[in-house]
N, C-alpha and C positions, 0 to 999 in steps of 0.2 A: 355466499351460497354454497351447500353442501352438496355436492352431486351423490346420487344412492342409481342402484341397479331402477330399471323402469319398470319392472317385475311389480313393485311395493307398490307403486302408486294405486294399483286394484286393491288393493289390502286396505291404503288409505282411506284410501275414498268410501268404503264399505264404513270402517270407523268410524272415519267424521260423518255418516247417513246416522249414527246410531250416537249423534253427540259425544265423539270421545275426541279428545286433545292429543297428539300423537306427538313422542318427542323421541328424535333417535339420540342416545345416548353413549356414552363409555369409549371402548376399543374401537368403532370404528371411526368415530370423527376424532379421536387422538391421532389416529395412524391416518387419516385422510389429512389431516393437520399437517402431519409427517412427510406426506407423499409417499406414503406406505400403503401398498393394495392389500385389502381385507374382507376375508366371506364370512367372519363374523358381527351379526349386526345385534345388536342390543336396543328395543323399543320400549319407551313407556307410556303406556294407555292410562289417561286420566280420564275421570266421567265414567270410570263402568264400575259397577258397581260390584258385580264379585266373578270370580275364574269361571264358573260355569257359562256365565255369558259372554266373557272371552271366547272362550274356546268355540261357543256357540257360533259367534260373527267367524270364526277363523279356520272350522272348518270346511268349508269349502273349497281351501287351499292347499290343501293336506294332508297329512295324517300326522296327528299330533301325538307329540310325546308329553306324556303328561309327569312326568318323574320329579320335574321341580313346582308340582301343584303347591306343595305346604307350603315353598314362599314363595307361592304367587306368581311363579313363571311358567308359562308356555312356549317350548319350544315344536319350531317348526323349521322343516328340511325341504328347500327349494334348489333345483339344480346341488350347485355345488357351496352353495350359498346357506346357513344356519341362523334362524333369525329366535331369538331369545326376546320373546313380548312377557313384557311385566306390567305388575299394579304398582301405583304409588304404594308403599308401606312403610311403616315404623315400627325396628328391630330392636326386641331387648333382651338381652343376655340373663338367662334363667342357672343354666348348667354348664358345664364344659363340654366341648368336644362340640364338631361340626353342625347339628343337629339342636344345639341347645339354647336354642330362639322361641320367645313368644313375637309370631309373628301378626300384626294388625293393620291388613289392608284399608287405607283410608283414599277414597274414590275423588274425594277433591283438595288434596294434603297440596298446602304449596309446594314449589318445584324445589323449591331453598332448602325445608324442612324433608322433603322425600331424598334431596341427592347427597343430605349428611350424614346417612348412613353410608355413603361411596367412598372406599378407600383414599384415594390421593386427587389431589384438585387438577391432573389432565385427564381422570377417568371420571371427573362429574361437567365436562361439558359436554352443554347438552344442544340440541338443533328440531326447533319448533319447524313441524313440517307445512301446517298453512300459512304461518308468519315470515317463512322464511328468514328465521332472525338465531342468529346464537347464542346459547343461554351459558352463562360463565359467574356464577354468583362464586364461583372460589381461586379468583382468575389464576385459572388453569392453563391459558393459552400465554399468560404472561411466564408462567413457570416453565411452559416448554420453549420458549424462546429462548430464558435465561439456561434452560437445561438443567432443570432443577427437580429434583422431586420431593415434594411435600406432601404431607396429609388434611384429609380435610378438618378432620375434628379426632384430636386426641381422644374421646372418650368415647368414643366408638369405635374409634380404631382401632383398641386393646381387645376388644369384646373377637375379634379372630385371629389367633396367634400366627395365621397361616401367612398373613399381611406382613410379617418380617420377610419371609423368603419371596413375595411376591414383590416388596419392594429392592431387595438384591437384584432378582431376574430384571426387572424395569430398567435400574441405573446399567446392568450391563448391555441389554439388546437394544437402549436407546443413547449409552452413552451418558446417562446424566451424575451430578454429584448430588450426593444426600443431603437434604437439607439439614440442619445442625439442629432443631428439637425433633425430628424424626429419628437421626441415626441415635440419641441418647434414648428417645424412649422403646427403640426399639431392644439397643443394649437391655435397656431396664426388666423389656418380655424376656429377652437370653436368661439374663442372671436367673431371673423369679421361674425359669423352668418350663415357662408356657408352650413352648414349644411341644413341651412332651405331651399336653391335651389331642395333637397331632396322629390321625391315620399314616403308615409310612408311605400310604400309596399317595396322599394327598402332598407331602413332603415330595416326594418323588417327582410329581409334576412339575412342579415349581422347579427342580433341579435340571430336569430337564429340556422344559424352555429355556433357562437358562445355558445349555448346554449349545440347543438346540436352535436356538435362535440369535444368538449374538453372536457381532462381530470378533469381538474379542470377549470371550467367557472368561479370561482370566481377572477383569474386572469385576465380575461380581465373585468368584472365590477369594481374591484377596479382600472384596469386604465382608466376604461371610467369616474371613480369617478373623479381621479388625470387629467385628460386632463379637466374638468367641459363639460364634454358631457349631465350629467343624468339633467342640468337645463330644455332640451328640455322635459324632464316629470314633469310637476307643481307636482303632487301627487307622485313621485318616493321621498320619503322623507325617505333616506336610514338611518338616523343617530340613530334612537329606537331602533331597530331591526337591524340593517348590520351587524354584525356577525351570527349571527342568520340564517338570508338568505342565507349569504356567507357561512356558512359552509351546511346548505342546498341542494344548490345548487350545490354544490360538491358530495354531499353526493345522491345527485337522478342520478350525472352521473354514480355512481356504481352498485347506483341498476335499474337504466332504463331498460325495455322489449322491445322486438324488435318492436312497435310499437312505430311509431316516433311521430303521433300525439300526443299519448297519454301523450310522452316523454317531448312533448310542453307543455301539460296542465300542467305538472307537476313543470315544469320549472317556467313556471310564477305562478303558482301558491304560489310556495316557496316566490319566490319575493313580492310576495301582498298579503301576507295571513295575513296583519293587516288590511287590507283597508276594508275600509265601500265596502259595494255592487256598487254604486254609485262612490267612489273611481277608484274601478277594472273598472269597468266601462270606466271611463272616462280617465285610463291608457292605456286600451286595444286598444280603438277605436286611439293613439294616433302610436299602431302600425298594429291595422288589421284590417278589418270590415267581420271579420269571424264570424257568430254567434255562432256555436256549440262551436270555441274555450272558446267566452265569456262565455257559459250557462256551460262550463265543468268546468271552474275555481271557479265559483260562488257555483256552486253546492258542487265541494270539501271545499271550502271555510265552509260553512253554515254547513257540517257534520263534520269539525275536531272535533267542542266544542265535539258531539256525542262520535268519539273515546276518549278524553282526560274521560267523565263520566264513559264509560264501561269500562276503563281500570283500576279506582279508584275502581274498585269490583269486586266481585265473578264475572266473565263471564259466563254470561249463553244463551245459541242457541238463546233463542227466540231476545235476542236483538240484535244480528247477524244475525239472519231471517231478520228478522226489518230493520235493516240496510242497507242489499243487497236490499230491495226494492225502497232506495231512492236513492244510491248510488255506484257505482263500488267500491266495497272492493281492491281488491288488488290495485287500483289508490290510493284510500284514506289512505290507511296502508302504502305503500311507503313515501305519504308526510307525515305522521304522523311521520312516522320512520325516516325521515329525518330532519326535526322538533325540535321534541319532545324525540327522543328513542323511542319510542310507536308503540306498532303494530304489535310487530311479532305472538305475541299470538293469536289473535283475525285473522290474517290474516292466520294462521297455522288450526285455526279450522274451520274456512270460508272453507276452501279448502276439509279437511274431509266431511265439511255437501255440498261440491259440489256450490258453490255461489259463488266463491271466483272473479267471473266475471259476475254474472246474479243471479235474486234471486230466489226461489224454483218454480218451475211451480205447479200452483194449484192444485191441486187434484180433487177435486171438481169442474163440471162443470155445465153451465146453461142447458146441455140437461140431466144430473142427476135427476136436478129441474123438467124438462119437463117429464118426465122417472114416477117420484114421484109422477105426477096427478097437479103436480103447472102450473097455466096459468101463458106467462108471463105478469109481471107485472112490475110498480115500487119496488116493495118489492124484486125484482131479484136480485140486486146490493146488496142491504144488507144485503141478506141473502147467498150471496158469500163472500162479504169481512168478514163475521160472521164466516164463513168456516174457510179462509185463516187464522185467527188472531189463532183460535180453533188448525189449521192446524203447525202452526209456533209454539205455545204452545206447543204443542206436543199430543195432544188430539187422534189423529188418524195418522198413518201415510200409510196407501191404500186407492184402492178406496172403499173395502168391510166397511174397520174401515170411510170412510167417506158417506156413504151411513147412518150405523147407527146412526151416530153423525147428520146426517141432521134429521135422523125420531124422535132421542130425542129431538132435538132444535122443530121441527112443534109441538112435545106432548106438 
């Protein structure tokens, strides 16, 4: 028996008033399988007849996004919870690129014939919510025990080229080995180019769970190595540095903070922390056109050389002062530490002088100056940053000790 939030049961219940057969599917009973908590639920409603009366029964539950209407899905946002309600349909490949489906909702398609369009056999079992019984026509639950990923049906599997990188991500956040006519015919999508049908932001995603969700990531980059995925990055030139990275990027899934963006920078960072500026660059824009992402990477980039100096000597504040003002410490001490070893020190005493996320707020300010008889001027600037450097030094550390430190700087 599948345990779901108690929230659905109204939703069910409403359903089955209106003869529909309700079947939770996909990510979440893989990951309930797993022992894996999930607020992604995936349903499918048999017996209705078309989306308008879907949405019809559903909204009363809340405001519906209707964006994946053309295939047949309605999503709905509860709590913290995303519930993805579909129709049975049968998908066929007309054109290339994400969009190029003739889609045909069929309202009583059996369960066998509606789940072989689902990528791989632990994401088409499925869980009959009046039967209480679990549906596994592509025994999916025997492949996640073996730890294996397979596909459901070769011939639909081709029809989205985007099912290479989603089965990369899989084998690395669950651990599993590829099954042996999956990894060739996924090779066979590389060689034939399919990939390139690919949005980069769609690419993207997929890199990023993978990043961002496994234990160790470096399992599915060495099979995105082994399938010749990483040619689509002219500058991903793994062979100087790939261990290096790969242990990296293992090593930043440990110490990651709960901040996922920042969990990003970190990631790619690891990955391209050889690259010229121009480099990164020109890897970045090959998966996002985010700019903060790019200016976060570039920036840890251009301060490592900084930790590897101050770590060669006595540690002293002020180059940790110094430091916080160009750069998020405890970003930059993670990748260093994942790197290099480097960094706990300098990130331990960041934390004591309070920086270890921002750097010292000035002491000293321009209405001090105004206070003191100074009009302002150009000379206002310099005569702050004069402060702050005095101030980082250790020269004064109130505003009384920074009052007098201004009147002997004007003597």
């Amino acid at each position: 028996m599948i345990e779901y939030p108690n929230f659905l049961n109204k939703i069910f219940d409403k359903l089955k008033k209106n003869d529909a057969r309700v079947i939770i599917i996909g990510g979440f009973i893989r990951d309930y399988l797993l022992n894996i908590e999930s607020n992604d639920i995936d349903i499918e409603v048999y017996n209705i007849s078309s989306f308008e009366k879907l949405e019809n029964i559903l909204k009363e539950f809340g405001r519906i996004n209707r964006v994946g209407k053309s295939f047949g899905v309605c999503k709905l946002k509860i709590d913290n919870f995303v519930l993805d309600f579909t129709l049975p349909r049968i998908d066929s490949k007309i054109a290339s690129g994400h969009s190029g489906f003739d889609i045909k909702i069929q309202k009583n398609l059996d369960f066998i014939d509606a789940t072989r369009r689902r990528d791989f056999s632990m994401n088409a079992i499925g869980y009959d919510v009046a039967t209480k019984i679990l549906l596994d026509p592509f025994n999916g639950i025997y492949d996640l025990k073996e730890k294996t990923l397979k596909m459901v049906d070769a011939e639909t599997f081709i029809e989205d080229p985007l099912r290479v990188l989603r089965a990369v991500q899989f084998c690395a956040r669950f651990d599993l080995k590829m099954d042996e006519e999956l990894f060739l015919l996924c090779k066979r999508m590389i060689e034939t180019n399919m990939l390139s049908e690919l949005a980069k932001e769609r690419i993207y995603e997929e890199i990023k769970k993978l990043l961002l969700k496994s234990k160790k990531p470096s399992i599915g980059f060495k099979l995105l190595k082994k399938l010749g995925t990483l040619k689509y990055f002219s500058n991903f030139e793994f062979e100087e540095n790939w261990l290096c990275s790969m242990n990296a990027i293992d090593k930043i899934a440990e110490l990651k903070i709960t901040n996922e963006k920042t969990n990003e920078v970190l990631m790619l960072s690891s990955l391209c922390y050889q690259f010229t500026s121009p480099q990164i660059q020109s890897f970045i824009s090959k998966l996002s056109n985010d700019k903060a992402l790019l200016n976060g990477i570039i920036i840890l980039k251009k301060n490592l050389k900084t930790i590897l100096d101050i770590s060669s000597k006595e540690i002293k504040d002020y180059d940790i002062y110094k430091l916080s003002t160009k750069v998020n410490i405890e970003e930059l001490t993670i990748l260093s530490e994942a790197l290099f070893g480097l960094g706990k020190s300098i990130a331990s005493r960041a934390k004591e002088l309070n920086i270890i996320n921002k750097k010292t707020p000035a002491i000293l300010l321009g209405r001090d100056l105004i206070v003191s008889g100074i009009k302002p001027s150009s000379e206002f600037s310099k005569i702050l940053d004069s402060a702050y450097e005095a101030q980082m030094h250790g020269e004064f550390f109130s505003r009384d000790g920074a009052i007098k430190w201004l009147s002997d700087y004007l003597d």
